[in-house]
C-alpha positions as CSV (number, residue, x, y, z in Angstrom):
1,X,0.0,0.0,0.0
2,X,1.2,3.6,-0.7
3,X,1.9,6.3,1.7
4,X,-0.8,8.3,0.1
5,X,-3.1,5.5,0.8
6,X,-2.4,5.1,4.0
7,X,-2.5,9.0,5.0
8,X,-5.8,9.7,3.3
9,X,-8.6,9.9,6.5
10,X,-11.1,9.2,3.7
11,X,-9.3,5.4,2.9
12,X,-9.6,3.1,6.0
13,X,-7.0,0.6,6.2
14,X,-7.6,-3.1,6.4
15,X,-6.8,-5.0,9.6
16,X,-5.9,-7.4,7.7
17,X,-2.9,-5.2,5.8
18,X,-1.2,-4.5,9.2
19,X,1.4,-7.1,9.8
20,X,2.4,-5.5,13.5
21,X,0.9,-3.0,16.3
22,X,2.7,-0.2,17.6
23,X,0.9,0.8,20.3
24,X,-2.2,-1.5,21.6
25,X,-4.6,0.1,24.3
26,X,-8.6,-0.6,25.3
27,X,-9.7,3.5,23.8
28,X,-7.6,5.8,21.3
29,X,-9.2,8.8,21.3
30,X,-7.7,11.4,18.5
31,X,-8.0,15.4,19.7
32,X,-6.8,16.7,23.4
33,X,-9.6,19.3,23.6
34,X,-12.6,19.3,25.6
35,X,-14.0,16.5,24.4
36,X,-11.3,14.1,24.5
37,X,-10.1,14.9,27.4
38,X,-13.2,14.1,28.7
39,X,-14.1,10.8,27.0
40,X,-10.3,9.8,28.2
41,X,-11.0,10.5,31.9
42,X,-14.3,8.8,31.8
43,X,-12.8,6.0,29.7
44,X,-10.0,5.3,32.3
45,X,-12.0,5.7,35.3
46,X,-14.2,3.1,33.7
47,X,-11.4,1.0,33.8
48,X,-10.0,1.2,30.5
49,X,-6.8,1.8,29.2
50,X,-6.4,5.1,27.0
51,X,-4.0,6.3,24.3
52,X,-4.8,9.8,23.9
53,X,-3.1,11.6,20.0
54,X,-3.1,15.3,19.9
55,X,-1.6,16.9,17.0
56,X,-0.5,20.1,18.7
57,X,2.2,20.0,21.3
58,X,0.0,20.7,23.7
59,X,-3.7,20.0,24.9
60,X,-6.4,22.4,24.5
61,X,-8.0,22.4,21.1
62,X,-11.4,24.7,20.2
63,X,-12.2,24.5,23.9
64,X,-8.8,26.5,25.3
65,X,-9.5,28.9,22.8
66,X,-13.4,29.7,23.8
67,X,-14.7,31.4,26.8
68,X,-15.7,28.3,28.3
69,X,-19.2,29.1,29.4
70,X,-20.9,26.0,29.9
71,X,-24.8,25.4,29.3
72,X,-26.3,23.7,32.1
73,X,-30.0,23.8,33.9
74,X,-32.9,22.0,34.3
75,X,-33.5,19.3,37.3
76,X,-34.7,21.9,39.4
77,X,-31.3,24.2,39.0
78,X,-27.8,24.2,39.6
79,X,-26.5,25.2,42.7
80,X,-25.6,28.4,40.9
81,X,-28.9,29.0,39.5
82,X,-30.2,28.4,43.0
83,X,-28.1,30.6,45.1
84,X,-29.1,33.2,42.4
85,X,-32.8,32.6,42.9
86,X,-33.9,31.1,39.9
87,X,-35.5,27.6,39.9
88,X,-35.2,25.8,36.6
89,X,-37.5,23.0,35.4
90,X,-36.0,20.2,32.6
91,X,-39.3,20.4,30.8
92,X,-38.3,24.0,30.3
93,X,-35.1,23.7,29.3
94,X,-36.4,21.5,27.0
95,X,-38.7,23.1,25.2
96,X,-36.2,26.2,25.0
97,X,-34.0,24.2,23.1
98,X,-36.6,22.2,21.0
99,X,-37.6,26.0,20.1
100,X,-34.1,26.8,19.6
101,X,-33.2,24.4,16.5
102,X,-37.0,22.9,15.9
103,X,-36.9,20.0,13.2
104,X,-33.2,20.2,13.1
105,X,-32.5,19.0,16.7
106,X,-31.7,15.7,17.2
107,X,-34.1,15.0,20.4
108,X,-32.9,12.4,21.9
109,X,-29.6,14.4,22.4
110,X,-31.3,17.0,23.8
111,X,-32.9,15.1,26.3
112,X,-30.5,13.2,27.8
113,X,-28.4,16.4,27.8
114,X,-31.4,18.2,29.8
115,X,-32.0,15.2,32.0
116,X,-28.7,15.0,32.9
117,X,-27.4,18.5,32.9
118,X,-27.3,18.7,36.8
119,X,-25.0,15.6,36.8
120,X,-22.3,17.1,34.8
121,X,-22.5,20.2,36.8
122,X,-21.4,17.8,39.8
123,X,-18.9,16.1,37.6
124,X,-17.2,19.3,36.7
125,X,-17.3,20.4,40.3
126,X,-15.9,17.1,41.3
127,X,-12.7,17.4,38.8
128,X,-12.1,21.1,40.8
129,X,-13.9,23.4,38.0
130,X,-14.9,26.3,40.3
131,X,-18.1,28.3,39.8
132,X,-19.1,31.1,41.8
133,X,-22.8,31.4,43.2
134,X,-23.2,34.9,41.3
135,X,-25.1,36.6,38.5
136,X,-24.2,39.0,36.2
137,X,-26.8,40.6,35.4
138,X,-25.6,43.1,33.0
139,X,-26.5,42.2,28.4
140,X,-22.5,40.9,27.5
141,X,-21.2,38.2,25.4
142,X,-18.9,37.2,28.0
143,X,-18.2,37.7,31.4
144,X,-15.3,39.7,31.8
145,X,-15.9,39.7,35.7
146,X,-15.6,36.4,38.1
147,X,-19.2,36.3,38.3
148,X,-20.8,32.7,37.0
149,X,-24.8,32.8,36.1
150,X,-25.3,35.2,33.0
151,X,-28.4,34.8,30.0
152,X,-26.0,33.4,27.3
153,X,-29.1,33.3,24.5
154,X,-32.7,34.3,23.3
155,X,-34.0,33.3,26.3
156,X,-35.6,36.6,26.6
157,X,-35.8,37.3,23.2
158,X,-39.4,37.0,20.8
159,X,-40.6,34.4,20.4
160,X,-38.4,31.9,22.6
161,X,-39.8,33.6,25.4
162,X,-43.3,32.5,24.1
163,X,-42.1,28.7,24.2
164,X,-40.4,28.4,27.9
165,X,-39.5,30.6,30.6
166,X,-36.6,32.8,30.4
167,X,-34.2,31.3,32.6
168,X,-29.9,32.3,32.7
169,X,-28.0,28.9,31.8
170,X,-24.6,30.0,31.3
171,X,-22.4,29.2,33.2
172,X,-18.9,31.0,33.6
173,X,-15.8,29.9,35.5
174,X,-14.8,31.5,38.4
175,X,-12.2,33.7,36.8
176,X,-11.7,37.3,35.7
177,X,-11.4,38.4,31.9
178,X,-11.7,36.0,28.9
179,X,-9.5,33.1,30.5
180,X,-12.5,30.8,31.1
181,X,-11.0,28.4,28.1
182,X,-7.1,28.4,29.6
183,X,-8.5,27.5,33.1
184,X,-10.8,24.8,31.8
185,X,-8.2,22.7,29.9
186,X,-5.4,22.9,32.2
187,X,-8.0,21.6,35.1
188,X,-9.3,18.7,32.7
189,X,-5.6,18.6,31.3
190,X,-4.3,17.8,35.4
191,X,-7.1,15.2,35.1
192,X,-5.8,13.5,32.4
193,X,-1.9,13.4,33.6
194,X,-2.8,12.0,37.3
195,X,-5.0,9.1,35.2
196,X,-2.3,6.6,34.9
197,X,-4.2,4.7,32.7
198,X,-4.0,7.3,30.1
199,X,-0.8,8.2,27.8
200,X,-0.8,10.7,26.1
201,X,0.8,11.1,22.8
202,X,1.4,14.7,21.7
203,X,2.5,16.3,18.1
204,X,0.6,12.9,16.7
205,X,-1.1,13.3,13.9
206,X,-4.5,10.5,13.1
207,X,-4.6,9.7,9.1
208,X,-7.2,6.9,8.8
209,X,-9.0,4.7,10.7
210,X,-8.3,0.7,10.7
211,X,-11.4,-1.5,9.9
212,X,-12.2,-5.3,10.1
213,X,-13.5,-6.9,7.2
214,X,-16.7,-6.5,8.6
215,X,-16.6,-3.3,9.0
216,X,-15.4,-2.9,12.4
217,X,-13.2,-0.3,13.8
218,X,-9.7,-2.1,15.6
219,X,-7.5,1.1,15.2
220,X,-5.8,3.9,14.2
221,X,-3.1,4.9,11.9
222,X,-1.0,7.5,13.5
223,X,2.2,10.1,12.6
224,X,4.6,10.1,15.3
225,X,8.1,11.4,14.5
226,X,7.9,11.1,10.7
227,X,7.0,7.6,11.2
228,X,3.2,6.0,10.7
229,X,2.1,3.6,13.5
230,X,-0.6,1.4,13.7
231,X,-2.3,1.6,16.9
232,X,-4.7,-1.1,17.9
233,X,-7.6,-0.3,19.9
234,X,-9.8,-3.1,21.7
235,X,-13.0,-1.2,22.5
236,X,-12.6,1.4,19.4
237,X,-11.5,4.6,18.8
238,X,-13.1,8.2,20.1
239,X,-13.1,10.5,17.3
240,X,-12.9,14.2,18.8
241,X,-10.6,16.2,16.2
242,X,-13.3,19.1,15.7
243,X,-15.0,21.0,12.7
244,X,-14.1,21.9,9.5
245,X,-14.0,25.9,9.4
246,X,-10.3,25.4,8.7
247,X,-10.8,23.8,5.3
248,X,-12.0,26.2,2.8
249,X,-13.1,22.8,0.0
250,X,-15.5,21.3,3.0
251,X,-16.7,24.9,3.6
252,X,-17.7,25.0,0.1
253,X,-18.6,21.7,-0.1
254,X,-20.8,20.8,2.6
255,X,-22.1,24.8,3.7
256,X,-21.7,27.2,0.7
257,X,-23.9,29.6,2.2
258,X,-21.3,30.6,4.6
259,X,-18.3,30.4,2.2
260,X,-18.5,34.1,1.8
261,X,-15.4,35.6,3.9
262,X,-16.4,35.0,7.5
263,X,-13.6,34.5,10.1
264,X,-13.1,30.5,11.2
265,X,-12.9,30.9,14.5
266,X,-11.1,27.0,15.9
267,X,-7.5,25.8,16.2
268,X,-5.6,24.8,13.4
269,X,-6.9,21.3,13.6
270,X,-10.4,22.0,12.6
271,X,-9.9,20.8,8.9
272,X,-12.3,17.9,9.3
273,X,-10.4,14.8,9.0
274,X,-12.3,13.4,12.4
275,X,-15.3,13.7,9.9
276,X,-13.8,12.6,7.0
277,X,-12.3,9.4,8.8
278,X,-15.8,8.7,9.8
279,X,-17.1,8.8,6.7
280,X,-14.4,6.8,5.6
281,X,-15.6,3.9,7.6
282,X,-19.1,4.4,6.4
283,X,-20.3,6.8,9.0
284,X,-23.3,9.4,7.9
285,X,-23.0,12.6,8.6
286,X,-25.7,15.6,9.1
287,X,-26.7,19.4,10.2
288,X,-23.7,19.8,7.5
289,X,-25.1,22.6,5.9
290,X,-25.3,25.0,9.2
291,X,-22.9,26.9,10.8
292,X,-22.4,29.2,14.0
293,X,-22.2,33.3,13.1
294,X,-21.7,36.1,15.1
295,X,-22.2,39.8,14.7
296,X,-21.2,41.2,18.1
297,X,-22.9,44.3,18.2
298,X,-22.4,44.5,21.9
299,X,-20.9,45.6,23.9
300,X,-21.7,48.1,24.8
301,X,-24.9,47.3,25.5
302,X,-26.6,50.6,25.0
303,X,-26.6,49.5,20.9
304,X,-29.3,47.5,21.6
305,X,-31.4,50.7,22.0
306,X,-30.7,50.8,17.9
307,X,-32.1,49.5,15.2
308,X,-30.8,46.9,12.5
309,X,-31.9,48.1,8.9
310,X,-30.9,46.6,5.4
311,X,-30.0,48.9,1.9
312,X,-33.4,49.6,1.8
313,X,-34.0,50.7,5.2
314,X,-36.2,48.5,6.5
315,X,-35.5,46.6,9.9
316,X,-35.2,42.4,10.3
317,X,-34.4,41.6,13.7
318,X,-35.5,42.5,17.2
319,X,-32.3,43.9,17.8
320,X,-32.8,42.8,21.6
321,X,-31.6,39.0,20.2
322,X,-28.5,36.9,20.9
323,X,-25.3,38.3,18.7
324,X,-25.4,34.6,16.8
325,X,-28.9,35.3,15.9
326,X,-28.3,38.6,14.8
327,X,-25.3,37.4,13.1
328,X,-27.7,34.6,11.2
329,X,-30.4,37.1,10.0
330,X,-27.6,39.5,8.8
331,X,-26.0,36.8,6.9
332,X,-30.0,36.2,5.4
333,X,-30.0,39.5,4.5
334,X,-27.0,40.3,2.7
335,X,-27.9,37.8,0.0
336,X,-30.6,40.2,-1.1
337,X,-29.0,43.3,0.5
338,X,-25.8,45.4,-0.3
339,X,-25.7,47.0,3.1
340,X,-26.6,46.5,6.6
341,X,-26.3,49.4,9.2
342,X,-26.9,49.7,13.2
343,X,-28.4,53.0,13.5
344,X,-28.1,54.7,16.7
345,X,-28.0,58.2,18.8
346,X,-25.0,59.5,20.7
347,X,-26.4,58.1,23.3
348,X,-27.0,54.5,22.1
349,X,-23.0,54.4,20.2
350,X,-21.8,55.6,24.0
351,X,-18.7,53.5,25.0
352,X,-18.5,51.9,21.6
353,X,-15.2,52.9,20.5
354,X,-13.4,51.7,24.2
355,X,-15.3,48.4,24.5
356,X,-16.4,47.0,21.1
357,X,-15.7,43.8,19.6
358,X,-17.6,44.6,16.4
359,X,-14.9,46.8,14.1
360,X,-17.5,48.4,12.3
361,X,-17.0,51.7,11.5
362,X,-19.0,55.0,10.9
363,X,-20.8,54.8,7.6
364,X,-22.9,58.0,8.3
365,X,-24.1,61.0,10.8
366,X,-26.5,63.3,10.4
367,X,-28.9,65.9,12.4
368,X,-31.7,64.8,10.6
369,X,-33.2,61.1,9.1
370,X,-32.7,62.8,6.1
371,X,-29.4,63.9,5.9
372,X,-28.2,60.7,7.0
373,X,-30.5,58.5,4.8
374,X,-28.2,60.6,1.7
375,X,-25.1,60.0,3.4
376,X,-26.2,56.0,3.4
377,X,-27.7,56.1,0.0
378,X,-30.5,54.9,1.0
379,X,-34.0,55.5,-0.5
380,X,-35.6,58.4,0.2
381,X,-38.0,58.3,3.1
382,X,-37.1,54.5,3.9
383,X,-35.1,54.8,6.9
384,X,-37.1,57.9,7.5
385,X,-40.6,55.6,7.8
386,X,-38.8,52.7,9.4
387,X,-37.5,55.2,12.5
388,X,-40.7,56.9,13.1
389,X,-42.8,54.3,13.1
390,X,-40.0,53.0,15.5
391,X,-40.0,55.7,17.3
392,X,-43.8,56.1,18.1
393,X,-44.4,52.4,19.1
394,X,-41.1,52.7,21.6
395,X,-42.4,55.5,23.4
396,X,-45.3,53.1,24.4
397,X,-43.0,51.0,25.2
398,X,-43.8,48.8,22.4
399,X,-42.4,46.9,19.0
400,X,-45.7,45.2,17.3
401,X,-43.3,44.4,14.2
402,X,-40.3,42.6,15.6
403,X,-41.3,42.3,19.5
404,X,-38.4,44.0,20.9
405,X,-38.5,43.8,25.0
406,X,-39.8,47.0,26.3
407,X,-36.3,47.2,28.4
408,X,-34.7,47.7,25.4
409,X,-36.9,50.6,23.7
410,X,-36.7,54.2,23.9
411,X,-37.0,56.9,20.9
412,X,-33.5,57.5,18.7
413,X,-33.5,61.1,19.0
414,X,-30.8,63.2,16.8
415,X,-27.8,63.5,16.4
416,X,-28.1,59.8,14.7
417,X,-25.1,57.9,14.2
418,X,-25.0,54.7,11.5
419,X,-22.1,51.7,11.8
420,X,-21.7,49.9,8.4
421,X,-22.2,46.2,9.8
422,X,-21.7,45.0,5.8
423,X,-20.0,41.7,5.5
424,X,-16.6,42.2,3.8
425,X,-16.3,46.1,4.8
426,X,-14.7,45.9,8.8
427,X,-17.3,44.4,10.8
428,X,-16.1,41.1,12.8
429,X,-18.3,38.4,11.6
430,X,-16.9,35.2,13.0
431,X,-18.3,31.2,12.2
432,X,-17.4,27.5,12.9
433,X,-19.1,24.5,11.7
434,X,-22.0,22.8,13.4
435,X,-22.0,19.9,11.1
436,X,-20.6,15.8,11.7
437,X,-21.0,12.6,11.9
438,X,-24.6,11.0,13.3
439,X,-24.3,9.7,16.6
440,X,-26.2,8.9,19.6
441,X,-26.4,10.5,22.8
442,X,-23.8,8.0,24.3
443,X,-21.4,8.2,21.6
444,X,-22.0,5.7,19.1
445,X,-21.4,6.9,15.3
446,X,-24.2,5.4,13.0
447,X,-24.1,4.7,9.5
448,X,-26.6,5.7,6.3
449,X,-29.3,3.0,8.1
450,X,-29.0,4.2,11.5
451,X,-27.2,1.2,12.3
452,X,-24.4,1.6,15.1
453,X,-20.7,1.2,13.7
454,X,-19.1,-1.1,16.1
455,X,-16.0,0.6,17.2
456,X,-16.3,4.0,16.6
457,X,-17.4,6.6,18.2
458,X,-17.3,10.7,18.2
459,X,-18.0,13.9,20.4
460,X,-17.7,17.7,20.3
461,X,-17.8,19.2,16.9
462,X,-16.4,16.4,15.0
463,X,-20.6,15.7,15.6
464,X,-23.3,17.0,15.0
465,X,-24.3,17.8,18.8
466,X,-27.1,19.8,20.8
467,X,-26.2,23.2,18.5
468,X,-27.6,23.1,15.1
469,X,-28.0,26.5,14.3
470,X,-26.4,30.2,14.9
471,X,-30.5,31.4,14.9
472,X,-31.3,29.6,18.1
473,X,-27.5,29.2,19.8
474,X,-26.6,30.2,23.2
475,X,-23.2,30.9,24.3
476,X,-22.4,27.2,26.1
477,X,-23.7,24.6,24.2
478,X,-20.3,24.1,22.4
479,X,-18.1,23.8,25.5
480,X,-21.1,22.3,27.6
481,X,-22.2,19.4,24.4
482,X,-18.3,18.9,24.2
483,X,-17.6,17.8,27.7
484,X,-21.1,16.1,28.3
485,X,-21.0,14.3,25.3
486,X,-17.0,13.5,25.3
487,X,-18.0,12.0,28.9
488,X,-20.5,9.8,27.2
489,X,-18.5,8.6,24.5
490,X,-15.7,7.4,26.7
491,X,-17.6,5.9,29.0
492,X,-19.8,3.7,26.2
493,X,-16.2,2.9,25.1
494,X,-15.0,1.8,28.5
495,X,-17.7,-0.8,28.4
496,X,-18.2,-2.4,25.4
């Protein structure tokens, strides 16, 4: 067999081609992020042997990168929620997230991710991951402060609030600034290294999977030192190497609509051979199509007060929504729409050039609608319309159009400032992949007939987990399906 045989994740080797086994352990497990490292602590402490491949130098992956706000609530609340006064039921959490992704989520995911949430809130606590019985109260994308609790979503937001009780289920590590990530992965990390049953194989890259003749997974070709092993597995391998926002032909392959020049936001490794090793040994994938995008229009907070309009002036969002979902509908309208603009007062744009993540910049002021609707090049009289009827309903405190929540409407009164939020022309409009292989909630990757792959199995985004949309995401679900769902994986493993 050639080299370029054996490195192609696509091309599964036969079992029956390898004449000796480097390495033999119960679980390999390819990617040292959040959801291997996961999988490889539940999978030793089940009494399995691990070999754990990371093709970095060092563990972290997507996960060390993120803020590492975790989605967790139901089961009456977590202690967190509690101490913060909120009681949270897992029918409600339920049907927030069925409302979140509708015929796209996979339900029996979400369920056992709901009915189980309170569990992995002990298991993180019980691996040392610290959360602080606090709220912060304040509209952010992150929390910048120590505090834990924080509305992460649309809970709040028309129409989810119309399908289950707002209640905050983010939940943020107990450390200032944007460090959550760091902290999270060098706590599961210490995990890992004081597992003795796990070794841990670092600058490794996985090329293909090793089959049976009858279609079962035994291994795992790896790149250690120039050299390719073969690495037998006994119980199967854990396929945890993330998306594929890294690589540009899957992008435009599998999700077109977002090969338009957003920023991939992953590590290097997010190229999608996890994915593409899966389907190598028959695995079906799904939700390929979808990806998570972002228009962070806040902070500061006080531009939630504007309005979102398109090039023709009109608005298409209740502007009181989660960033991803802003970020979605933005992304909708630019496919009709050469320009989209946050229009504002000097109040409203406040602190926005000391705290912004957004990088849009001015397009347009003016003291009247007018002057700033020529400065735009917009139609006459369309942004003029569009504000005063904005206007009149938010001084009664209401938005009969879009449903914006009364706490965030008041009148934009000149001076009247516009940001140009146009794809391609400054603003930050990050993505990643929400696409992978089918699996079921404990790990198991399926083929085109539903029917379990012996062998293999997958978490984080190498799957296609509780996220299947940026229109109904909450900050969370990446880190918190990672680690949930990494845990199930190895433990399903562990056993078989």
């Amino acid at each position: 067999m050639s080299d370029k045989d054996k490195s192609s994740p696509s091309k599964p080797l036969r079992a029956s081609d390898v004449s000796n086994w480097d390495i033999e352990t119960d679980v390999a497990i390819v990617g040292f992020g959040g959801a291997g490292a996961c999988a490889a602590i539940e999978a030793a402490d089940a009494g399995a042997s691990v070999a754990l491949f990371e093709l970095a130098s060092a563990s972290g992956g997507s996960t060390a990168l993120s803020s590492a706000e975790i989605y967790m609530g139901g089961n009456g609340g977590t202690p967190v929620q509690k101490a913060c006064g909120y009681e949270d039921d897992t029918d409600n959490m339920l049907s927030y997230l069925r409302a979140c992704f509708g015929n796209q989520a996979d339900d029996a995911k979400l369920k056992h991710y709901c009915e189980n949430s309170i569990k992995h809130y002990e298991w993180l606590t019980g691996m040392g991951v610290p959360f602080k019985m606090s709220e912060l109260k304040e509209r952010a994308i992150m929390a910048l402060t120590d505090d834990c609790l924080l509305f992460t979503g649309n809970e709040k937001a028309y129409p989810f609030y119309e399908q289950a009780k707002p209640v905050p289920r983010g939940h943020n590590l107990e450390v200032e600034g944007d460090n959550g990530g760091p902290l999270l992965m060098k706590i599961l990390t210490d995990a890992v290294e004081q597992r003795p049953a796990i070794n841990v194989h670092y600058e490794a890259r996985a090329l293909t999977l090793i089959q049976s003749d009858e279609g079962e997974v035994v291994g795992i070709v790896v790149r250690i030192n120039q050299k390719e092993q073969y690495v037998r597995a006994t119980k199967g391998v854990i396929l945890c190497a993330g998306g594929f926002c890294m690589n540009e032909d899957m992008l435009r392959q599998y999700a077109p609509q977002f090969d338009c020049g957003l920023t991939p936001i992953g590590n290097p490794g997010d190229t999608g051979s996890g994915i593409r090793m899966g389907m190598g040994a028959g695995a079906a994938v799904t939700n390929m199509h979808e990806c998570f995008v972002s228009l962070p229009y806040y902070p500061p907070s006080s531009l939630t007060y504007g309005i979102l309009v398109n090039d023709k002036g009109q608005r298409f969002i209740n502007e009181d929504c989660y960033h991803g979902r802003v970020g979605y509908n933005a992304l909708l309208q630019q496919q009709n729409s050469k320009r989209i603009y946050l229009i504002t007062d000097v109040d409203g744009y406040g602190d926005y050039e000391k705290m912004s993540y957004l990088g849009a910049q001015v397009a347009g002021t003016g003291e009247s609608i007018a002057e700033l609707e020529q400065e735009l090049e917009l139609p006459e009289g369309s942004l003029q319309h569009s504000l005063d009827t904005y206007n009149q309903n938010a001084e009664r405190g209401e938005d009969p159009l879009f449903h914006k929540s009364e706490a965030w409407l008041r009148p934009i009164q000149a001076p009247y400032v516009a940001l140009d939020c146009t794809l391609g022309r400054g603003p930050f409009y990050p993505f990643f992949t929400l696409g992978g292989l089918e699996s079921l909630p404990t790990g198991e990757v399926l083929n085109g007939d539903k029917e379990v792959i012996p062998g293999l199995y997958a978490a984080g985004r190498t799957t296609a987990g509780i996220p299947r949309t940026a229109a109904g995401y909450a900050s969370g679900m990446s880190v918190g399906d990672a680690t949930f769902f990494g845990r199930m994986a190895g433990k399903q493993a562990a056993l078989r």
